[in-house]
C-alpha positions as CSV (number, residue, x, y, z in Angstrom):
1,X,12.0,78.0,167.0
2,X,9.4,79.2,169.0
3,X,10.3,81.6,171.7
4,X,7.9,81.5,174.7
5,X,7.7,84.7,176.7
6,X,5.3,86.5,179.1
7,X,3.4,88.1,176.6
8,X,2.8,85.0,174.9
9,X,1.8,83.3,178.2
10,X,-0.8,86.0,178.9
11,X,-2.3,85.8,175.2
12,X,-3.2,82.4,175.4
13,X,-4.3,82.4,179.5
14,X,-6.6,85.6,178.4
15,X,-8.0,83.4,175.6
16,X,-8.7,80.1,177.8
17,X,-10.1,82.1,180.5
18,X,-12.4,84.2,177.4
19,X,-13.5,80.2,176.2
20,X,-14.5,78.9,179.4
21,X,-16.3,81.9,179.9
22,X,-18.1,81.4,176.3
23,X,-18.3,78.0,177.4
24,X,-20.1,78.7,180.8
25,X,-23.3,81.1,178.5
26,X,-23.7,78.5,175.9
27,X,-23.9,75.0,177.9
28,X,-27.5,76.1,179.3
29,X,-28.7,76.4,175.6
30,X,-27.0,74.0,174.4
31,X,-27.9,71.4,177.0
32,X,-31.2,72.4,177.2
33,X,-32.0,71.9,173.5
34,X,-30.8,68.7,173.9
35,X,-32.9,67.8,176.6
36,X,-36.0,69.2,175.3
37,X,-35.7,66.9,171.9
38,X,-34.8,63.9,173.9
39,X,-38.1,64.8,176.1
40,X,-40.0,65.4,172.5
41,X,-38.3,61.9,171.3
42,X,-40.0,59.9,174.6
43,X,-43.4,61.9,174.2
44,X,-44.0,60.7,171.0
45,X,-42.3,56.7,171.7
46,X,-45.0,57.0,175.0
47,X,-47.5,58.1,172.3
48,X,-46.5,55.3,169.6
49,X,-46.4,52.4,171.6
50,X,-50.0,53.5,173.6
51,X,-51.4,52.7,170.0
52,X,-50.4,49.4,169.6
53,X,-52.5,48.2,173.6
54,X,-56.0,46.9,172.8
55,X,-58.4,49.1,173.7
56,X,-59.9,46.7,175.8
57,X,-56.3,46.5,177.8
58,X,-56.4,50.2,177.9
59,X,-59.7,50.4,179.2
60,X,-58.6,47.7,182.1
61,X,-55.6,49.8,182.9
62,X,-57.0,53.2,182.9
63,X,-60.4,51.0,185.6
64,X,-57.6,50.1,187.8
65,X,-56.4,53.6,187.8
66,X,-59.5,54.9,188.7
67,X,-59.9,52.5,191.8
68,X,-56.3,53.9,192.8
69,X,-57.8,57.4,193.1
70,X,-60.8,56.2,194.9
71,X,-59.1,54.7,197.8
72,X,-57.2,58.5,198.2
73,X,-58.9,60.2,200.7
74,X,-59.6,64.3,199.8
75,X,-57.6,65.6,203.0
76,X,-54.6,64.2,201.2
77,X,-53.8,62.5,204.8
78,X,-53.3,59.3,202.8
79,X,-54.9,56.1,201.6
80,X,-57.8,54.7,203.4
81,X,-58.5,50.7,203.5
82,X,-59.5,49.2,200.1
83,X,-62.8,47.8,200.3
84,X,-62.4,45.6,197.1
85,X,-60.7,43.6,195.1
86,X,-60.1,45.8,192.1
87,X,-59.1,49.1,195.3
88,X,-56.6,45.9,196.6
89,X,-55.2,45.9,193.0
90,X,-55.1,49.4,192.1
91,X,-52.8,50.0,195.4
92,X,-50.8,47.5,194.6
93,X,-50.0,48.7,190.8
94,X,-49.7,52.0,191.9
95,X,-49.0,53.5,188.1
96,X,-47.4,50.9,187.1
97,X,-50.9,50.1,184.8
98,X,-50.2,53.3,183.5
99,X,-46.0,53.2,182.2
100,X,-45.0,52.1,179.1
101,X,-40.9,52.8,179.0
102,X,-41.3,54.1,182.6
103,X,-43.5,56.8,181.4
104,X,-47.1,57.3,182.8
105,X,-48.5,59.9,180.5
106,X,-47.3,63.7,179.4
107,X,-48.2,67.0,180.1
108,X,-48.2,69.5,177.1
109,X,-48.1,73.2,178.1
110,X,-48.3,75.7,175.2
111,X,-47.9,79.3,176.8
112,X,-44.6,77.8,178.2
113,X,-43.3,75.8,175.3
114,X,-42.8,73.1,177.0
115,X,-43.9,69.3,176.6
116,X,-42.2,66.9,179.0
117,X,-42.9,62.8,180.1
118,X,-44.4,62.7,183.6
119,X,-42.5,59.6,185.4
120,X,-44.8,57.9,188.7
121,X,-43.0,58.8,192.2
122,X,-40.9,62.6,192.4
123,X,-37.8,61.1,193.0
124,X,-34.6,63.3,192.9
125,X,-33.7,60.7,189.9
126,X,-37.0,61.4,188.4
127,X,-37.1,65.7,188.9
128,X,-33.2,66.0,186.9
129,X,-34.8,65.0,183.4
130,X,-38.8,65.3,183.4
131,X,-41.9,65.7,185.4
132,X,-43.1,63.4,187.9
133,X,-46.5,62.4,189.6
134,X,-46.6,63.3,193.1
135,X,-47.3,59.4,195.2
136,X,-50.2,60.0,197.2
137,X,-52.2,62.2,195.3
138,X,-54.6,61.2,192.1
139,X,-53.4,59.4,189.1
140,X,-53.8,61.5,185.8
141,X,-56.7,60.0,184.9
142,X,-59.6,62.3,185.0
143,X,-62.3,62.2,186.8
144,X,-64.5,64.1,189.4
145,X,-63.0,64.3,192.8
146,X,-59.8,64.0,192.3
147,X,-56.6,66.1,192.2
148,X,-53.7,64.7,190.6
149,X,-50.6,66.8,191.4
150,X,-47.4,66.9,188.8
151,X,-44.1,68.6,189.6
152,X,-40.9,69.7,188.7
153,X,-37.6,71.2,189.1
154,X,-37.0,75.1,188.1
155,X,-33.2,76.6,187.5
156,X,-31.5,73.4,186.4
157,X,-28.5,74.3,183.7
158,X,-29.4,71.1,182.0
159,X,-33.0,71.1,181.6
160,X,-36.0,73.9,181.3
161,X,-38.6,71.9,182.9
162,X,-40.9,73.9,185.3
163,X,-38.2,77.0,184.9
164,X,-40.8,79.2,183.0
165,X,-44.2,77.9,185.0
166,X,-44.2,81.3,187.2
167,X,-45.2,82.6,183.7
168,X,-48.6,80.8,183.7
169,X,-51.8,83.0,184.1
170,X,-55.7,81.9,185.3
171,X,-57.2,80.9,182.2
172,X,-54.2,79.2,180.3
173,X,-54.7,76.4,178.9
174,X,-52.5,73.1,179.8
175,X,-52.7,69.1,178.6
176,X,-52.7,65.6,180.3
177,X,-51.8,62.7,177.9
178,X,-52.2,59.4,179.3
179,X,-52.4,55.6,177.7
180,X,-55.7,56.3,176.5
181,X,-57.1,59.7,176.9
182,X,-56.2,63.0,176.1
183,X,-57.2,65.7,179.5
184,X,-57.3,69.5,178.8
185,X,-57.2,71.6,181.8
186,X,-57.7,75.6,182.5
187,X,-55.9,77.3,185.1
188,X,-58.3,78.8,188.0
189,X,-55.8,79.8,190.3
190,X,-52.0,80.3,191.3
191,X,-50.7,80.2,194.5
192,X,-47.0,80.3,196.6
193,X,-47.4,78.4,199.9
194,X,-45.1,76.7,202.6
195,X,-43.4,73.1,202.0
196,X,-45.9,71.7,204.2
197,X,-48.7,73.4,202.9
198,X,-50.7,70.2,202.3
199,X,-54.1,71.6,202.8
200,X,-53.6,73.1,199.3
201,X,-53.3,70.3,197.5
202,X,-56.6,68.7,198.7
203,X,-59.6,67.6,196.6
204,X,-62.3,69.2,196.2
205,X,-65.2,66.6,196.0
206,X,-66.9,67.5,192.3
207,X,-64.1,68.7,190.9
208,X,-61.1,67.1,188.2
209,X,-58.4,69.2,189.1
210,X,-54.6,68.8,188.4
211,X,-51.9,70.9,190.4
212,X,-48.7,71.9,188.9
213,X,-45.9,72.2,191.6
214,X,-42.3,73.5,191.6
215,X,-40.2,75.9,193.9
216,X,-40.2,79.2,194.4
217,X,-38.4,82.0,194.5
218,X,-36.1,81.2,191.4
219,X,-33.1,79.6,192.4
220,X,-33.9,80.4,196.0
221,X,-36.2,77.2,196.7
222,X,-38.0,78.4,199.7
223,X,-41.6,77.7,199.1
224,X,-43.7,76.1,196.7
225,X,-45.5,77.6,193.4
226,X,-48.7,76.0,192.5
227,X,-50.5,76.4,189.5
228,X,-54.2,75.1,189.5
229,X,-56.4,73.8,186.5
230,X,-59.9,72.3,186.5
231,X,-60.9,70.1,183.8
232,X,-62.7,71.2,180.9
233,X,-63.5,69.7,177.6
234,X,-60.8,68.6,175.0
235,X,-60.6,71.2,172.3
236,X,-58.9,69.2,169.5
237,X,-58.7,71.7,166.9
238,X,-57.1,74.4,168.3
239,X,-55.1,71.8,170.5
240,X,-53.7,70.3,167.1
241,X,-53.2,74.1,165.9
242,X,-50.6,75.1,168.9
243,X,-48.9,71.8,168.5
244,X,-48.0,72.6,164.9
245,X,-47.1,76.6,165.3
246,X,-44.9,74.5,167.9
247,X,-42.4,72.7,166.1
248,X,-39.1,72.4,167.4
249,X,-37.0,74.7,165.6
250,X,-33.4,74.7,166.4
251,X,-32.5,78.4,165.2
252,X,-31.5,79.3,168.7
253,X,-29.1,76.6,169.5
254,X,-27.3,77.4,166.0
255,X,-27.5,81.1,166.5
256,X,-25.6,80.5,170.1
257,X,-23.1,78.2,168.0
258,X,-22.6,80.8,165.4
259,X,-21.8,83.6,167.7
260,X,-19.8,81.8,169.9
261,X,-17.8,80.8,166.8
262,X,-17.6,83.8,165.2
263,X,-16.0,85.7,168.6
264,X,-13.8,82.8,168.9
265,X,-12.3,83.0,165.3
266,X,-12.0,86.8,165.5
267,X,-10.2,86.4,168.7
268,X,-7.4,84.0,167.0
269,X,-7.2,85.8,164.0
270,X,-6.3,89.1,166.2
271,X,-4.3,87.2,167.9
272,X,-2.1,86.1,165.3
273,X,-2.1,89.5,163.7
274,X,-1.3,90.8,167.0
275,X,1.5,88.6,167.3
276,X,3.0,89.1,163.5
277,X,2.8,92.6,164.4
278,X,5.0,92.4,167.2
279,X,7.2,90.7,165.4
280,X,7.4,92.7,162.3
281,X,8.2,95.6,165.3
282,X,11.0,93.8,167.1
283,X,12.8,93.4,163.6
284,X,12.7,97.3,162.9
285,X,14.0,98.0,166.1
C-alpha cells in the first residue's frame, strides 16, 4: 500500500507546476507550426482552384476589380459616386469577384518566411488566423494609382503573422497573388505613425503601391508600422528559387517536442530513483 506523505505531495506539485511551465514555452511553437501549414494548405487550395476559372472569367473578375479601385478616391476619404455601370457593379461585389473559399489572393514574404491568405474586410475574426485587405483602400490588383493596404496582427501565441514584419528593410522584396496575376513589390519606405494617420496611406497618382500594416511597439499596440512597396516587374526565376530553399521543414517543432520530452522523462526517472532511495534509507534506519 501506498503511503502518501508531504514529501510525496511536494514531488508531484513540483513536477505539475515544472509541465505547465514546459507546456506554457512550447504551445507558441507548437501552435504556430500548425497554423503556418494550415495557412500553406489554403495558399495552395486558393492557388488550385484559380486554375480551374476560364480565363475569360478571370479576366471579368479581375475588370470589375479594377472599376472598384477607380471609384476610390487618392485622399483615402472614401468612395466617390460611380459613374457607370461596371463602377455600380464593382462597389457592389466589393471582393467578392476576387474569393474563392473566402480567400482574395496571398501575399508571399521571403525575408520573413512567411506566406499567409489575405481574407477581404480586417475583421477581428479575419486578423486571429491570416491577413486581411483593408475596406476602403485598393483591391490587390495592380495597377497605377492605386494603393492597396494589407494588415495583420503581431504577438499572437497562436499564429506568426505580421510578428516578424518590423524585420523588413527598403529594398526587400514581397509578393501579391491574386486569381489571375502574380504582383512583385519592393519596399521604398517604412514608417511608424498614429492610428489615425490616414494621410499615409494615400495614393500617389502614378504609382502601384501596396502598404503592409500592423501594430507597433511589440505587444504594446500603440501605433501603427507600415511597410511600403511599389510595384516592379515579376521576377519569376528567382521568385520560384526562394520558394523552393523555403520548404516547410518541421525540424523545429520536433526539436521542441524532443527536448520537452527528454526533460520530462529525466524528471520521472529522478524522481522514482529519488523515491527508491528514500526508501531503501528508511529501511536501514
Amino acid at each position: 500500500m501506498v503511503t502518501i506523505n508531504r514529501r510525496n505531495i511536494k514531488a508531484v506539485l513540483n513536477i505539475f507546476i515544472f509541465l505547465l511551465g514546459l507546456t506554457l514555452v512550447a504551445y507558441p511553437f507548437v501552435a504556430r507550426y500548425i497554423h503556418n501549414q494550415a495557412a500553406r494548405t489554403q495558399v495552395e487550395e486558393f492557388r488550385d482552384q484559380s486554375i480551374k476559372i476560364s480565363q475569360t472569367e478571370l479576366d471579368r473578375r479581375i475588370e470589375l476589380a479594377h472599376a472598384y479601385n477607380s471609384t476610390i478616391l487618392p485622399s483615402m476619404n472614401g468612395v466617390v459616386d460611380p459613374f457607370t455601370k461596371k463602377q455600380k457593379e464593382g462597389i457592389k461585389e466589393y471582393a467578392r469577384m476576387l474569393e474563392i473559399n473566402e480567400q482574395i489572393g496571398f501575399i508571399d514574404i521571403p525575408k520573413i518566411d512567411l506566406s499567409l491568405p489575405i481574407h477581404a474586410g480586417a475583421t477581428e475574426e479575419v486578423l486571429q488566423k491570416a491577413a486581411a485587405h483593408l475596406q476602403g483602400t485598393s483591391l490587390p490588383v495592380g495597377g497605377k494609382g492605386t494603393n492597396s493596404v494589407i494588415t495583420a496582427h503581431r504577438g499572437l501565441p497562436s499564429a506568426k503573422l505580421f510578428s516578424d514584419l518590423n524585420k523588413m528593410e527598403v529594398g526587400d522584396l514581397f509578393f501579391l497573388h491574386n486569381l489571375r496575376d502574380d504582383l512583385a513589390y519592393q519596399v521604398i519606405e517604412i514608417k511608424v505613425i498614429e492610428p489615425n494617420d490616414f494621410e499615409s496611406l494615400k495614393i500617389e497618382e502614378a504609382e502601384d503601391r501596396v502598404t503592409l500594416l500592423t501594430c507597433t511597439p511589440y505587444m504594446i499596440n500603440s501605433h501603427r508600422l507600415l511597410v511600403i512597396g511599389k510595384r516592379i516587374p515579376y521576377p519569376k526565376e528567382s521568385v520560384q528559387e526562394t520558394i523552393t530553399r523555403r520548404q516547410p521543414s518541421p525540424w523545429k517543432l520536433w526539436l521542441t517536442i524532443a527536448l520537452s520530452l527528454f526533460i520530462f522523462l529525466s524528471i520521472i526517472v529522478l524522481f522514482i530513483k529519488r523515491k527508491k532511495a528514500n526508501r531503501s534509507f528508511s529501511r536501514v534506519k
